[in-house]
C-alpha positions in Angstrom: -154.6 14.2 36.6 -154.1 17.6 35.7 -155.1 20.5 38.7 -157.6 23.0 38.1 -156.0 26.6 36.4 -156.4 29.4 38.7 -158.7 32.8 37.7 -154.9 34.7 37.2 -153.6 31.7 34.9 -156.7 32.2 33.0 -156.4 35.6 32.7 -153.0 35.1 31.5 -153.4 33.2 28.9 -156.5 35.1 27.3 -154.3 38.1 27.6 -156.6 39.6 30.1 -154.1 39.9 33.1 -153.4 43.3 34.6 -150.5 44.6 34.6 -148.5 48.0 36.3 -146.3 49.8 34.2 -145.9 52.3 37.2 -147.8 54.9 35.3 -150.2 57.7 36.5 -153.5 57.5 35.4 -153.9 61.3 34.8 -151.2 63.8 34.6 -153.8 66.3 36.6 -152.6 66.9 40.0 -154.7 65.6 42.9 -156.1 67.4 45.8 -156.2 66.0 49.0 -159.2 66.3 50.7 -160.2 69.8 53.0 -159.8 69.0 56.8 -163.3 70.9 57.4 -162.8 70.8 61.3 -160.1 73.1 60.8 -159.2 75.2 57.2 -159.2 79.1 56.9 -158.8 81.0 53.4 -157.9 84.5 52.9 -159.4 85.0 49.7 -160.9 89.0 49.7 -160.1 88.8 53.6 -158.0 91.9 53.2 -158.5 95.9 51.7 -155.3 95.5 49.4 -157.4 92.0 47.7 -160.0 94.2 46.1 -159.2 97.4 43.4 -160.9 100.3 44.2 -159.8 99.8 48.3 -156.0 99.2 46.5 -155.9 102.1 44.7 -157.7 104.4 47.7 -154.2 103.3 50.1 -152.4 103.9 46.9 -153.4 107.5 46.6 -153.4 108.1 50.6 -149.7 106.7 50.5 -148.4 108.9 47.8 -150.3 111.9 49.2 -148.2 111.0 52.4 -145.0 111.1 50.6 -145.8 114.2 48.5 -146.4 116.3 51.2 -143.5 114.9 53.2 -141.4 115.7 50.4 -142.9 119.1 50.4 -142.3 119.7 53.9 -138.7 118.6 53.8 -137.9 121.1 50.5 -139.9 123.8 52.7 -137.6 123.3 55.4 -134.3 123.1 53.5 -135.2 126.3 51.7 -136.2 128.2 54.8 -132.6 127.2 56.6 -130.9 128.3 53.3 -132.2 131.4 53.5 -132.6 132.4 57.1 -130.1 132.1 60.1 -130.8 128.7 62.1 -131.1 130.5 65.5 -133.6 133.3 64.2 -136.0 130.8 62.1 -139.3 130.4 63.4 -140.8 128.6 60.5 -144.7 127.3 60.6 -144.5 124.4 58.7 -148.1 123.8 58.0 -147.8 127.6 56.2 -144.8 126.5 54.1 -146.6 123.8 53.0 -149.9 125.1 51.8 -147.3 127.7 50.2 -145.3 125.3 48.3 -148.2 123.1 47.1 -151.4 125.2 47.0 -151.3 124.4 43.0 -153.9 121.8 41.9 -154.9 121.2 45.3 -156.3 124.7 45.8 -157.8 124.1 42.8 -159.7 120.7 43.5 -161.0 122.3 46.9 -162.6 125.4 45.0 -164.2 123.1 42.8 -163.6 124.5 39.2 -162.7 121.1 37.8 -165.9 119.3 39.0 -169.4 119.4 37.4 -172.5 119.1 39.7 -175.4 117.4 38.0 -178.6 117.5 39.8 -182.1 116.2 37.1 -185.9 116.7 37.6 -188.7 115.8 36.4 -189.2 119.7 35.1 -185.9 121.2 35.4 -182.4 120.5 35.3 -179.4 122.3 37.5 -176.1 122.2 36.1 -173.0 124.2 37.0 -169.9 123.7 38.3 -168.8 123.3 42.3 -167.1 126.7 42.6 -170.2 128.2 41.2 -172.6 129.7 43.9 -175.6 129.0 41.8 -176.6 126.7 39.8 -178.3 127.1 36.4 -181.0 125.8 35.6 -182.7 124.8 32.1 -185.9 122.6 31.3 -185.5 118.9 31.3 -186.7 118.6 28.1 -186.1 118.3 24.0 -188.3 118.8 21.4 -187.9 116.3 18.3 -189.3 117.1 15.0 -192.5 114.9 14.7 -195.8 114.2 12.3 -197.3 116.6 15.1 -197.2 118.6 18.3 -198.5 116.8 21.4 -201.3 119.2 21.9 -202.6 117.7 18.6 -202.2 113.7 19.4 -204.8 111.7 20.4 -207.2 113.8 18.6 -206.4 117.2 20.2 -208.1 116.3 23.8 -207.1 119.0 26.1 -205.6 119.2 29.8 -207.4 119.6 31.9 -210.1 116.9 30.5 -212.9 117.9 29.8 -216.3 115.3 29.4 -218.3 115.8 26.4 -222.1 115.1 25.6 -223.3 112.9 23.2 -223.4 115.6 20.4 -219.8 116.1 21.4 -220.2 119.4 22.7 -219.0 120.4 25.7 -221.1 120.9 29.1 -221.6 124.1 31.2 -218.3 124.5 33.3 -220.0 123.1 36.8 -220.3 119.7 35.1 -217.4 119.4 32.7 -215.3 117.2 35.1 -217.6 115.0 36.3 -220.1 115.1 39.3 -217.1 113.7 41.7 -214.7 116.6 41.0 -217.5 119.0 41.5 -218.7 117.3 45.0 -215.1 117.5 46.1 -214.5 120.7 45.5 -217.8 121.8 47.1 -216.6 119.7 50.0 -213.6 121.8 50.5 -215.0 125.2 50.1 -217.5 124.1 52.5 -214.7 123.1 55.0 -212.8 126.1 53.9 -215.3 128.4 54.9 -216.1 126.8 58.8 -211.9 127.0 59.1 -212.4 130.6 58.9 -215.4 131.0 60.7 -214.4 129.3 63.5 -210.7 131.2 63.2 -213.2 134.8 63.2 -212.2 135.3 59.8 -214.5 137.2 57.4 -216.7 135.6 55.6 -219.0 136.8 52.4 -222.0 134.5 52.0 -221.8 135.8 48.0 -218.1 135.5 47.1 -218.8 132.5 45.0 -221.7 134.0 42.5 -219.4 137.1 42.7 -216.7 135.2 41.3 -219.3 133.3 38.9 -221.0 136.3 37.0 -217.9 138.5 36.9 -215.7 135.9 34.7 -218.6 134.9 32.4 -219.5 138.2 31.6 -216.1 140.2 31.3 -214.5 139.8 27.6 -211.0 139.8 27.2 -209.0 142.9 25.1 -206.8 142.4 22.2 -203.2 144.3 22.6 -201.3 144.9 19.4 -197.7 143.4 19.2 -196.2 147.0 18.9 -198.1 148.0 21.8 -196.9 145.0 23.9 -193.5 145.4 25.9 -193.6 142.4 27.5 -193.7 140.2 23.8 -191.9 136.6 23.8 -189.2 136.0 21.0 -190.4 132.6 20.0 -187.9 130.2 18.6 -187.8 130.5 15.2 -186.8 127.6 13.0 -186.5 128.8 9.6 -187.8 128.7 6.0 -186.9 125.6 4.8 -188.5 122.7 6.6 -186.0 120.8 5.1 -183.0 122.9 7.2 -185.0 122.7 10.2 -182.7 121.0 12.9 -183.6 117.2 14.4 -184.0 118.4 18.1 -183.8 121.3 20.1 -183.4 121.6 24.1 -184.0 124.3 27.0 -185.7 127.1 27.3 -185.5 127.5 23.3 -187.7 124.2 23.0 -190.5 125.7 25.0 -190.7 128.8 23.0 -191.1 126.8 19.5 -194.5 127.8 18.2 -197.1 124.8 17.8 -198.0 125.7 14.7 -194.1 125.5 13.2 -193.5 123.8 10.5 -191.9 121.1 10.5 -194.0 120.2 13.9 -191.9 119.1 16.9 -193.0 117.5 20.0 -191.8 117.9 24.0 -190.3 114.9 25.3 -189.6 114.7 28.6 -187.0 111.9 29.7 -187.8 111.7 33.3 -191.2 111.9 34.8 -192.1 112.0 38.4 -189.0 110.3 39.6 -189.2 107.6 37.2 -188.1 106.7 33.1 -190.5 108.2 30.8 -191.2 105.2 29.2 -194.7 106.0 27.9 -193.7 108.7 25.1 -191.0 106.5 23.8 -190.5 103.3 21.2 -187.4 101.7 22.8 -185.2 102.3 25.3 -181.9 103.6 23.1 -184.0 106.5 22.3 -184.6 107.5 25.7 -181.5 107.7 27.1 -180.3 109.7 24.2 -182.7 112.1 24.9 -180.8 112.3 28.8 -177.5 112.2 27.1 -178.3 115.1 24.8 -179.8 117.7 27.0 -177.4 117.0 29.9 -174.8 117.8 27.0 -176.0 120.4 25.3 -176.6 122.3 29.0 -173.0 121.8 29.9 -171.5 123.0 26.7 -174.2 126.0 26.7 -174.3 127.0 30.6 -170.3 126.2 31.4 -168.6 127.2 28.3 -167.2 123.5 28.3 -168.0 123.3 24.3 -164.4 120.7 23.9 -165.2 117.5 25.1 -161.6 116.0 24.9 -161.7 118.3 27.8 -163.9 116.7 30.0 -161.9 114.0 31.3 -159.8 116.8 33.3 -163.1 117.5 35.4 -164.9 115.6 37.9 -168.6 114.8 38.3 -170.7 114.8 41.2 -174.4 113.4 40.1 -177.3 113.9 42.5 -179.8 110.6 42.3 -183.1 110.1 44.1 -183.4 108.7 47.8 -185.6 105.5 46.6 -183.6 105.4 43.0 -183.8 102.2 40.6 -180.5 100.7 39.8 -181.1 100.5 36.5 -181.0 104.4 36.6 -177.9 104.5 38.2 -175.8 102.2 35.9 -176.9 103.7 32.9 -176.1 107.5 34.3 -172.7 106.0 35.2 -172.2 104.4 31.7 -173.2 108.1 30.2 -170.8 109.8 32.3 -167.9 107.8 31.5 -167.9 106.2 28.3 -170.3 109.1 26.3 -168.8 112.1 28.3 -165.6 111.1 29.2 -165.1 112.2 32.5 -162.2 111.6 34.6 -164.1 110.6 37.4 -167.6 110.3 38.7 -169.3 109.9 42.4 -173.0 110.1 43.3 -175.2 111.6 46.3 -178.6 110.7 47.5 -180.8 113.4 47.3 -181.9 114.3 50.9 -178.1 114.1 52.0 -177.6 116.6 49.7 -179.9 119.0 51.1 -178.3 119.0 54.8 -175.1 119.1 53.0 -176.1 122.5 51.5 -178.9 123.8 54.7 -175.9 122.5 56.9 -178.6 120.5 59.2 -176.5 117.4 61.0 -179.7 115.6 61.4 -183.6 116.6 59.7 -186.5 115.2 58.1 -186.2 116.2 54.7 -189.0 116.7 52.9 -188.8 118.0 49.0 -192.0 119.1 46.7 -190.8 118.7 43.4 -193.0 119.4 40.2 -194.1 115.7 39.9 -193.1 113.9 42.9 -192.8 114.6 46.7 -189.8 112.5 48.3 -189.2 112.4 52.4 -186.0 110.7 54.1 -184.3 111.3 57.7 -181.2 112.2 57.9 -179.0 111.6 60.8 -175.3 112.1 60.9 -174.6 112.0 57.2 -176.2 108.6 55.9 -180.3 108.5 54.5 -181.8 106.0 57.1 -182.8 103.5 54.6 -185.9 102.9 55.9 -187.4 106.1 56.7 -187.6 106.6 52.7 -191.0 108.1 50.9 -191.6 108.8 47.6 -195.0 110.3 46.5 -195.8 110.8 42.9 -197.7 114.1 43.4 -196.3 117.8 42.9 -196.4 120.7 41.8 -197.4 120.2 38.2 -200.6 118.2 40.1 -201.4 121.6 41.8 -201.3 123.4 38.6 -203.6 121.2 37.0 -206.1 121.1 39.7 -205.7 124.6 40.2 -206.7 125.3 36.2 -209.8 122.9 36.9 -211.0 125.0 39.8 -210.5 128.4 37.6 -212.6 126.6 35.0 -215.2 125.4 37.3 -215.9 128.8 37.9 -216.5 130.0 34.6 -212.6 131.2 33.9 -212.6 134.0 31.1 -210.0 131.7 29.2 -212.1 128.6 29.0 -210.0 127.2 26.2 -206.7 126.7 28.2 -204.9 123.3 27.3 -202.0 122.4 29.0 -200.8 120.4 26.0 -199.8 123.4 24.4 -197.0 125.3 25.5 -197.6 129.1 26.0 -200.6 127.8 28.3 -198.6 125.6 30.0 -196.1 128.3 30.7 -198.9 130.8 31.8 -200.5 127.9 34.0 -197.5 127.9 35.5 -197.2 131.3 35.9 -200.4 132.6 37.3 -200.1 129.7 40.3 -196.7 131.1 41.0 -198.6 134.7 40.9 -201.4 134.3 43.3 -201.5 130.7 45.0 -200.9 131.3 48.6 -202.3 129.2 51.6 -202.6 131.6 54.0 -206.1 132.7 54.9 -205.9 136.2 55.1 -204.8 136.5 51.8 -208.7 134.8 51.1 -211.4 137.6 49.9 -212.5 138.3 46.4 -209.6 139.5 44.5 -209.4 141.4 41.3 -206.3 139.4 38.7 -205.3 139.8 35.5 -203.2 138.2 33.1 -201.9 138.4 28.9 -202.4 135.4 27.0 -199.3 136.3 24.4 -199.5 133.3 21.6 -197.2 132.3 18.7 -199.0 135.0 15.3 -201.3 135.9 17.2 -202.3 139.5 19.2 -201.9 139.8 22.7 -205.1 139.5 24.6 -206.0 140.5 28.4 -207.9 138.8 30.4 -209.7 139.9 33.3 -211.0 137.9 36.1 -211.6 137.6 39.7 -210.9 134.4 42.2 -211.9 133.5 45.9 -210.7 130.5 47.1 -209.1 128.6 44.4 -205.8 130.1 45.4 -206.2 128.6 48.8 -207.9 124.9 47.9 -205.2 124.2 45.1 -202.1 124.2 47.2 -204.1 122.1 49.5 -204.5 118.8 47.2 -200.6 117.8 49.2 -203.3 117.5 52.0 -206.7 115.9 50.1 -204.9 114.2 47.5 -208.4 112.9 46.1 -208.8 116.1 43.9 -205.8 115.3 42.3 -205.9 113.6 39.1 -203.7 110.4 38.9 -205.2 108.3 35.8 -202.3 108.6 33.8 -199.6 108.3 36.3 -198.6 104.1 35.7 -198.9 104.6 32.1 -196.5 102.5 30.5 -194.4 102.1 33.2 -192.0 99.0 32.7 -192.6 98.8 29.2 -189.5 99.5 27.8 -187.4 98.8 30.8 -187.6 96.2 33.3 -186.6 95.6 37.0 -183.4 94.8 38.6 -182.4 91.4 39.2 -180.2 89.5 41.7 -177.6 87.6 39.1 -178.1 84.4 41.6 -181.4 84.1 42.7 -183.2 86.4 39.6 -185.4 88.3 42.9 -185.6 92.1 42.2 -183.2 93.8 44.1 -183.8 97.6 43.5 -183.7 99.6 47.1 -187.0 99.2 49.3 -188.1 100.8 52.4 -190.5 100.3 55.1 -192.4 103.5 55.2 -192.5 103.4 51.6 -193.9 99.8 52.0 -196.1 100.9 55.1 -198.1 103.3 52.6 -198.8 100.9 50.0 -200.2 99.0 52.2 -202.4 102.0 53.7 -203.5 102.7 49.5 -204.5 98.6 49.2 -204.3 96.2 52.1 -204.4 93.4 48.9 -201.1 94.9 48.1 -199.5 91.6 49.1 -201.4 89.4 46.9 -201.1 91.5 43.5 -199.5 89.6 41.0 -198.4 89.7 37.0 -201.1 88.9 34.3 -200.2 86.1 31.9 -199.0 88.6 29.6 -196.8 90.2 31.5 -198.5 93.2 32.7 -199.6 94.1 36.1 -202.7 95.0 38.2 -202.6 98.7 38.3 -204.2 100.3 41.8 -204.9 103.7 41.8 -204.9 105.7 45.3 -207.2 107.4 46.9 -207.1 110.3 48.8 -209.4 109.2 51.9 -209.6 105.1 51.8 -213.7 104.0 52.4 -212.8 104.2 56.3 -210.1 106.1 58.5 -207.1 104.3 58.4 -204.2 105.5 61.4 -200.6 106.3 60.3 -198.3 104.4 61.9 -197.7 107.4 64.1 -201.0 107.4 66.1 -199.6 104.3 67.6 -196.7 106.0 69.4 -199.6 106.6 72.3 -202.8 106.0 72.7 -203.5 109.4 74.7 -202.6 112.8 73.9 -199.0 112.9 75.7 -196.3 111.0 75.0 -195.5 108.1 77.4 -191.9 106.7 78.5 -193.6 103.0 78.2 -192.2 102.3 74.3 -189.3 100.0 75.0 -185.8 100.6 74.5 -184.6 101.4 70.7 -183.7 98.5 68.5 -179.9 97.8 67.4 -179.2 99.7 64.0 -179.8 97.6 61.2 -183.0 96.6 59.1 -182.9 93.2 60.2 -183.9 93.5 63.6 -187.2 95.2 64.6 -187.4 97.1 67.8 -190.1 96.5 70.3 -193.5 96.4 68.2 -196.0 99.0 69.7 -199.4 97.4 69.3 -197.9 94.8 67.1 -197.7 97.3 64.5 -194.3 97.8 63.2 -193.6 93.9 63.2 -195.6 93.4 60.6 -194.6 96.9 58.2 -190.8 96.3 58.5 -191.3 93.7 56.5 -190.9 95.4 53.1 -193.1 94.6 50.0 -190.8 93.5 46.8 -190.2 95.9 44.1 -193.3 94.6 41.7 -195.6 95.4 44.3 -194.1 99.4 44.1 -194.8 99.3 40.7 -198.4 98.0 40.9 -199.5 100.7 43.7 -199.0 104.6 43.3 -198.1 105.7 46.4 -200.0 109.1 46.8 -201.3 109.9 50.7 -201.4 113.1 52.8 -198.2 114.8 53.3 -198.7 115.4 57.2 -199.3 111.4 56.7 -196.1 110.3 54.9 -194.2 112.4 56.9 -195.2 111.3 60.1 -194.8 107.5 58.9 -190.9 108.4 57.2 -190.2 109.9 61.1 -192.2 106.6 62.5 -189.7 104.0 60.8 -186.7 106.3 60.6 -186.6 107.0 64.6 -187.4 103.0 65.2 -189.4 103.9 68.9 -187.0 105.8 70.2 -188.7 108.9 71.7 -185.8 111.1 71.5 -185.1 110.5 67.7 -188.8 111.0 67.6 -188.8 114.4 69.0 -185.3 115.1 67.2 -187.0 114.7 63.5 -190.0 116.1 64.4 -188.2 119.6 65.8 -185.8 119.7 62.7 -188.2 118.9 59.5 -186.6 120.7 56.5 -189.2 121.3 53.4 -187.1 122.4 50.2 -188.7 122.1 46.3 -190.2 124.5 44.0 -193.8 123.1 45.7 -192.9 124.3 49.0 -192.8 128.2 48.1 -196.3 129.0 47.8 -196.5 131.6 50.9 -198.0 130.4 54.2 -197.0 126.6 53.3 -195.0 126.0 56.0 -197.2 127.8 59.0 -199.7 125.6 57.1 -198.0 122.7 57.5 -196.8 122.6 60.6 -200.3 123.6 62.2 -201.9 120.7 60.5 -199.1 118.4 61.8 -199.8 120.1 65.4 -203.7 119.7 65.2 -202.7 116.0 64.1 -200.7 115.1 67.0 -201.0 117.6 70.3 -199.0 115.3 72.3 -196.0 116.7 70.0 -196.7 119.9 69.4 -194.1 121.8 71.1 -191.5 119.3 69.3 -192.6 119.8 66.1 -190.9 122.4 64.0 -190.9 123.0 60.3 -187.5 124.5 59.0 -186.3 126.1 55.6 -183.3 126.8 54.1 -180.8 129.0 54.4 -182.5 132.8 53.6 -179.6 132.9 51.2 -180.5 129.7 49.7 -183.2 129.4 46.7 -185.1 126.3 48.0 -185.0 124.8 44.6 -181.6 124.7 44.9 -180.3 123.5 48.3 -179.5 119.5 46.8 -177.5 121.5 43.8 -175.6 123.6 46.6 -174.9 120.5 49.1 -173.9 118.0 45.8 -171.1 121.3 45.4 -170.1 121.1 48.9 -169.8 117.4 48.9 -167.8 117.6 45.8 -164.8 119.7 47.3 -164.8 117.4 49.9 -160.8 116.2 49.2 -159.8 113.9 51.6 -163.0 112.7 53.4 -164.4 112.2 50.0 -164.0 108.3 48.9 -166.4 107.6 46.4 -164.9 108.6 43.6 -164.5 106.5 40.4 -162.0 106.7 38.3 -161.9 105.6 34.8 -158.8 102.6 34.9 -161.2 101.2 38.1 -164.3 101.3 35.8 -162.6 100.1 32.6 -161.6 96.8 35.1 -164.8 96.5 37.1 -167.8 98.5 35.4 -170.7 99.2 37.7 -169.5 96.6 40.3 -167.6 99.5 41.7 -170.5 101.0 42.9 -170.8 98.2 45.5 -167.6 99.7 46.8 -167.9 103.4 46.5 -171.1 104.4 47.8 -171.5 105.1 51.0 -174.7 103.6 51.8 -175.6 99.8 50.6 -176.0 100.0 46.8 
């Protein structure tokens, strides 16, 4: 009887057997498992792991050893020369003797380039300069036409027409709800000064009225004229005529030229200009040429091979996009070639060069109003305000007024250049916002236009002076139609790489107003094709909404009962009063921003930047409120700051002996105090570690800016 075969016999003899030929069964080393109760990596643990931190001890450590090396020669000179018992040698002395080469030269600041662009204007010049210049953001392109002759020559200010097309008597040719506004404030107007025993004529108005519809103008010849503008002139041929020109030269191109050219301006109220441009490439060529051109014209730096021997200090907004600030750091280094570049927030700019250690900062600029607190050199993040409203919004609503009542010039149109530059001039000339200035005044001005005669005008004004400045308080009467047009059409928002959420800086305040403008603002969200909900503001909402400062107290002192402050950070809010900053700290995302134009009352956003940025703590409170610095070309209309900081007083009583509104130094053109503190802060030499070099940016690119700037990019 034969047994039964086994599984392995079978196996055997089918050929099927395993067998171990004491082979691996992958050359790939294996990795024993992680004890996870107990493992530790060092990975970017320490400074000397990551570049830019390297190369910082690199450059302290061989400052160390030059200047050793300096002291030591210093010494063995001095002993060669002198007897050792009658040397009495100040080392410090000998040093800055031996080495004050390049080093005095870095701390004067003639190798660095201070860059500080507007909306209207842009300051160039170097550090060792005490004054900036200063030349027109803007480049005019030769075009099919000028854009005072696009979308069918409508002007600006606009006007409505009739059905015929004509256009109506001047009381009605902005609509009934300009005209009841501005009714409504020459009514208040005129109680102010009553009440304030200020003289009042119950006639001004009708003075003003008949005296400017009945006075003709007077034609000067261009002989007779000493005052005459040299336009630009662009030659003969058309066909020689250049592509583009920038600065002051571009504004002074007659709009009749031919070829025609167009203004473009790159940067509008804080933001890309992406409404006047086709694509993106275009637009930052625009930045890239009249940055250029100014620093070959202005500094005399016409070689750019050398370039890379200066640095650049670049001035960026407090609430800035980070789009902006990659592509300005890709210009500066790759298109200009600079050795190496570093960038300063705006508002620390301006207690660099007013030399405040701690202020609210408040700057009117032509298009947009920005507000930050300051303390001890860093922007507290969440104090940050940006209001797209300026001093180009003035202008306009100031020309509307004069038109309302029946200005001698009733053609004016913004669009076109010379009026825009004589808008420009006459609010310079006679806006003022103090009320003893107010009576009916006697003006003048010369309309000088490109082949054309000089002509005079004569008119008279009452209070249009006053009410125009006064739209930063009654924001209503401004016009803000046009303001989200196009915006995010060319470029879009920053991403996170990881989780694709925007990550472009927010801030509470800002956040805390947009909610004031729309209470929705939460809920707004993209249309199916990808555009957005656009909300306009409002000056005054349909009922009286409180800042965020009325809930500091509920009477009209201050009381001790608001809690201890909360640890720094923006993670942790302090104790809510009311329940009211619990529920604003939390910031709204980046599309919402975009949605909503921030525009409110300046006393407002400045009391709600103060609000966030002193987190309940009284003192901080009362610090801000004493040391509130207004800078900008919009603040120097006379009377603007007693103005404000009576209205800020009337606002909140309980403060009023705290509150103080401070300028710049009386040396200092407010216009340029962020130029002057970006100079400062680039002579900084050995407190100074945001630099970026070019070998670091080759490596890294705009990853360094994680590392060199010194608030959380």
């Amino acid at each position: 009887m034969v047994g039964k075969k086994s599984g392995k016999a079978l196996l055997r003899e089918e050929g099927l057997e395993r067998t171990d030929n004491n082979m691996d069964l992958t050359t790939w080393p294996t990795v024993t498992m992680i004890n996870q109760k107990n493992y530790y990596t060092e990975y970017l643990k320490r400074d000397d792991q990551i570049l830019p931190l390297r190369l910082l001890q690199e450059e302290r450590r061989n400052r160390l050893t030059a200047s050793a090396k300096d002291r030591d020669r210093a010494l063995a000179r001095a002993k060669s020369n002198e007897p050792p018992d009658e040397m009495d040698l100040d080392e410090d002395a000998v040093i800055d003797e031996m080495g004050g080469g390049s080093g005095d030269q870095d701390a004067s600041g003639m190798k660095v380039v201070v860059i500080h662009p507007g909306s209207q204007n842009l300051r160039v010049g170097l550090a060792s300069d005490p004054l900036p210049k200063t030349v027109p953001m803007v480049i005019a392109r030769r075009w099919k036409c000028n854009e005072s002759e696009e979308l069918g020559g409508e002007p600006k200010p606009k006007r409505i027409r009739l059905d015929d097309g004509s256009i109506p008597e001047p009381e009605k040719m902005f609509g009934p709800e300009f005209g009841s506004q501005y009714n409504a404030m020459c009514a208040e107007l005129k109680v102010h000064m009553r009440a304030n025993k200020r003289r009042v004529l119950p006639n001004s108005k009708e003075l003003v009225v008949n005296y400017n519809s009945r006075t003709p103008h007077e034609e000067i010849s261009e002989h007779n004229d000493p005052m005459r503008i040299d336009w630009t002139e662009i030659g003969d041929n058309p066909k020689e005529a250049p592509d583009y020109i920038t600065g002051k030269e571009a504004l002074r191109i007659p709009d009749d030229s031919e070829p025609r050219y167009k203004l473009f301006w790159p940067l509008q109220r804080g933001w890309y200009n992406e409404h006047d441009y086709r694509n993106k490439t275009l637009l930052f060529e625009d930045i890239s040429i009249i940055i250029e051109d100014a620093i070959r014209q202005q500094l005399n730096l016409h070689k750019k091979k050398d370039w890379a021997q200066y640095g650049c200090v670049f001035v960026i907004p407090d609430l800035y996009e980070r789009q902006y600030v990659i592509q300005i750091l890709e210009m500066l280094m790759r298109d200009f070639g600079f050795g190496r570049v570093c960038f300063i927030q705006e508002s620390l700019a301006a207690t660099f060069g007013a030399g405040y250690v701690l202020a609210c900062v408040v700057d009117i600029g032509a298009q947009k109003t920005s507000i930050c607190c300051v303390e001890e050199g860093m922007c507290i993040e969440n104090s940050r305000v940006n209001l797209k409203m300026g001093g180009a919004d003035v202008t306009d609503v100031f020309m509307k007024m004069m038109l309302y009542d029946h200005f001698p010039y009733a053609d004016i149109n913004l669009k076109r250049r010379y009026d825009y530059l004589l808008a420009e001039e006459l609010k310079i000339k006679y806006c003022t916002m103090n009320e003893t200035d107010i009576s009916v005044q006697f003006c003048e001005f010369h309309l000088r236009a490109p082949n054309q005669k000089t002509r005079k005008y004569l008119f008279k004004t009452y209070d249009e002076v006053i009410l125009a400045p006064r739209g930063y308080f009654e924001p209503s009467i401004l016009d803000h139609s046009d303001k989200l047009r196009g915006r995010r059409k060319l470029i879009g928002r920053s991403e996170d790489l990881y989780d694709g959420s925007p990550n472009d800086p927010t801030s509470a305040a800002q956040s805390a107003i947009i909610k004031m403008i729309n209470p929705q603002a939460d809920s707004l969200e993209p249309t199916s094709n990808g555009d957005t909900n656009h909300v306009f503001a409002t000056s005054t909402p349909s009922r009286p909404v409180p800042t965020l400062f009325d809930r500091f107290n509920d009477s009209d002192m201050p009381n001790s009962a608001l809690g201890s402050p909360a640890p720094e950070g923006d993670g942790t809010p302090g104790p809510a009063i009311d329940g009211l900053l619990n529920g604003t700290l939390n910031t709204l995302g980046s599309s919402v921003r975009d949605d909503v134009l921030p525009v409110i009352a300046l006393d407002d956003a400045i009391f709600t930047s103060i609000t966030h940025g002193a987190r309940s703590d009284e003192k901080k409170t009362h610090d801000f409120l004493g040391a509130v610095m207004v800078i900008g070309g919009g603040s120097q209309t006379p009377g603007f700051h007693t103005f404000l900081e009576e209205r800020m007083k009337q606002r909140k009583p309980g403060y009023m002996k705290h509150i103080t509104i401070g300028t710049a130094p009386r040396e200092l053109d407010p216009q340029g105090v962020m130029w002057k503190g970006a100079s400062v802060f680039g002579k900084l030499s050995g407190t100074n570690d945001s630099w970026i070099g070019r070998m670091e940016y080759d490596r890294l690119g705009a990853r360094l800016l994680a590392y060199k700037c010194m608030w959380s990019f």
